[in-house]
Structure formats: structure tokens, C-alpha cells
C-alpha positions in Angstrom: 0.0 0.0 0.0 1.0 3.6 -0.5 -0.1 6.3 1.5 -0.3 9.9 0.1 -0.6 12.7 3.2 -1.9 16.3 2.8 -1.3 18.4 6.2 -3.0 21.9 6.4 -2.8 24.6 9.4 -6.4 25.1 9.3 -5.7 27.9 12.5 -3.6 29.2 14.8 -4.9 31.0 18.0 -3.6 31.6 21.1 -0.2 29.7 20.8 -2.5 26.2 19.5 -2.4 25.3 16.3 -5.0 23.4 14.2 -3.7 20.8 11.6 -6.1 18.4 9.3 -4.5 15.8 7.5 -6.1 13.6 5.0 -5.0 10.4 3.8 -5.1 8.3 0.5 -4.4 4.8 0.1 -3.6 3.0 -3.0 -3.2 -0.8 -3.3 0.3 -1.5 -5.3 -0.3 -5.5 -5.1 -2.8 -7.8 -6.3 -3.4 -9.4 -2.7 -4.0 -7.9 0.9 -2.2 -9.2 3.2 -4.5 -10.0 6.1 -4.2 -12.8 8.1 -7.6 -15.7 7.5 -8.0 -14.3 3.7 -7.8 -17.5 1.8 -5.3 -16.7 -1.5 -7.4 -14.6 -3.5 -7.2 -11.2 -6.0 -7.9 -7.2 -5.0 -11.1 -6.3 -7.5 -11.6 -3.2 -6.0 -9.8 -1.0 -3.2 -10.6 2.1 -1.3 -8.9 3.3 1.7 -9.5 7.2 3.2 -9.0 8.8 6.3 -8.7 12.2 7.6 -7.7 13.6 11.3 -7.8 16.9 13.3 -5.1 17.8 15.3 -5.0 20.8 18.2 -1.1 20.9 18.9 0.3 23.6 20.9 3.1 25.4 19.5 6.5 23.9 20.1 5.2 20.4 21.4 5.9 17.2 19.6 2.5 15.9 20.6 -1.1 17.0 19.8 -3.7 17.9 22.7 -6.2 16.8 20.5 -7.0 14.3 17.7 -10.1 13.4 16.4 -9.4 10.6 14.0 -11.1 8.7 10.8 -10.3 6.1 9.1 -12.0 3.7 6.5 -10.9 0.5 4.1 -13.0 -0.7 2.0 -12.2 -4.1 -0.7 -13.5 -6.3 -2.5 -11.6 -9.8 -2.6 -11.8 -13.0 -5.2 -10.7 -16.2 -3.5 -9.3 -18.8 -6.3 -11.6 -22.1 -5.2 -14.7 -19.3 -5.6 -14.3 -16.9 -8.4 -17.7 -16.3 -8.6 -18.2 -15.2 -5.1 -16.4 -12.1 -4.6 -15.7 -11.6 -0.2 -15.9 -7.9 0.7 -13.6 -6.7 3.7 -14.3 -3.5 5.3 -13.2 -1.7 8.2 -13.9 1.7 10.0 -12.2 3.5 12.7 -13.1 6.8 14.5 -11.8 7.6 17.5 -11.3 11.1 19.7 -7.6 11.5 21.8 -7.1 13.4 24.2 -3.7 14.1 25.6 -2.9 15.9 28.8 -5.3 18.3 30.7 
């Protein structure tokens, strides 16, 4: 898989910065490699997220994140060509670091 990041600074007030960062996946290889998938091809493949960090200025770690994240395929085991398996996954999550 490769990633491609875009990081904005969406704000900056009162020494706290606000960053959004977007992600795009892009499958470079005909298989995923997730463990119980019997040996199959990728048909399709979709994988987005996108996050929004506070982070004060001058600290290596955010206050804040809010965080999503979503995979999406569409898989063709060999013994069942005709029965494509669709693997999904979704993530959001909110971190919160110090007071």
C-alpha cells in the first residue's frame, strides 16, 4: 500500500495550532495481506482517512485528535471466483492528551 498525506494549518490562536491531515491509500499489489483471507485477488480497493489535530506550539504531541479512518475491498478467492468476499473496516476515535 501507498499512502499519500496532505497536512493543512487550518488555525492558529492563542499559541495552539489546528492541523487536518487527509490520507489516500492506494493498493500497489494484487493481494492484501490480512491474516484468515484464503489466497485470493484485489477487484476493488478504497482506503480514506482524515484527522484533526490541536497541537500547541513547540510540542511534539497533539492535545487533541479526532481521527477517521475507513478501508474498503472487494476480494476473489481462487476455489470461488464467482463469489467475490468484501472486507471492510472503520475506525473513529477522539484522543485526548494531557489536561
Amino acid at each position: 500500500v501507498v499512502a499519500y498525506r496532505m497536512v493543512k494549518l487550518t488555525r492558529l490562536e492563542g499559541g495552539v495550532a489546528q492541523l487536518t491531515l487527509n490520507t489516500t491509500r492506494y493498493l500497489v499489489a494484487p493481494q492484501l495481506l490480512l491474516q484468515g483471507l484464503p489466497p485470493h485477488r484485489v477487484r476493488q480497493f478504497q482506503s480514506e482517512g482524515s484527522a484533526t489535530l490541536s497541537l500547541a506550539v513547540g510540542s511534539p504531541y497533539p492535545r487533541s485528535a479526532e481521527v477517521k479512518e475507513q478501508f474498503g475491498s472487494l476480494v476473489v478467492a481462487e476455489e470461488r471466483p464467482e463469489q467475490p468476499i468484501p472486507v471492510q473496516s472503520e475506525l473513529t476515535a477522539h484522543i485526548t492528551l494531557g489536561g
